[in-house]
Structure formats: structure tokens, C-alpha cells
N, C-alpha and C positions, 0 to 999 in steps of 0.2 A: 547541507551535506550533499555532495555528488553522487549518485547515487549510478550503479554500474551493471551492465546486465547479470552478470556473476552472483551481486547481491538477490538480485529479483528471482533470480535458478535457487541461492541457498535456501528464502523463506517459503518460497512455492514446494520443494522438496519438505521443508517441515512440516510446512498442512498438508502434504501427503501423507507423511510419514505419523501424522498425528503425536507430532513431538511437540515439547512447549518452550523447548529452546530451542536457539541457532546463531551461529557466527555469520556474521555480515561485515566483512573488509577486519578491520583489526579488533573489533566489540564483540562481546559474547551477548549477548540479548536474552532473558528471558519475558515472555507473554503472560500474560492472567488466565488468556481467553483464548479462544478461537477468535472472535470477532476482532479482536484487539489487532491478531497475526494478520487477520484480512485486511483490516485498517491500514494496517502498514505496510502489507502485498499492493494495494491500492494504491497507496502514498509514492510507495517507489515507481509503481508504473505509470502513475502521471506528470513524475518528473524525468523518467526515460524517456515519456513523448515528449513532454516541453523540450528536451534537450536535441529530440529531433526536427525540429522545426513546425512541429504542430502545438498548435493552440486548442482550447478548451474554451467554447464560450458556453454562458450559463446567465441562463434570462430567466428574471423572476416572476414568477405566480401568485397574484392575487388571488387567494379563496375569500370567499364571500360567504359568511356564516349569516343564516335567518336570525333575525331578534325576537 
């Protein structure tokens, strides 16, 4: 999905608002969670960056657990 600045204003407005639904382009959405809402505030904003020509790199972490 395309995801549009409009959408990212309507769910960032819901976790202000501490509501558990929101329209986003023509879907009605309802949330579980808070975190969920975040999730998906998150989701959107780093396909509005991808969409702006930036990238996201993500280098992985060995931890090293004692035996």
C-alpha cells in the first residue's frame, strides 16, 4: 500500500487523541493496542521515507551469551 502524508497526520492524531480507531485513505481501522497503533505509525513513516529517496540500512548484532 502507498502510504501518504495525510494517513500518517490521521494515526498520529489517534494516539493523541487516545482513540482506538481511525480512517486511513478509504479503511476504517480499528487497533487492539496502543503499541499496535505505534507499529503502524512506524510502518507508515518508513515507507514515506523510502518513498523519499532515503534508505534504511540495518546491520546485525551478534550477542554472545557465557556457557
Amino acid at each position: 500500500m502507498s502510504w501518504t502524508q495525510d494517513d500518517l497526520t490521521a494515526i498520529e492524531a489517534a494516539i493523541a487523541k487516545g482513540v482506538s480507531s481511525v480512517r486511513i485513505g478509504d479503511e476504517q481501522y480499528t487497533f487492539r493496542s496502543l503499541s499496535e497503533m505505534r507499529q503502524t505509525r512506524d510502518m507508515i513513516r518508513d515507507g514515506l521515507a523510502g518513498a523519499g529517496g532515503r534508505s534504511r540500512q540495518v546491520y546485525p548484532r551478534l550477542v554472545r551469551r557465557p556457557v
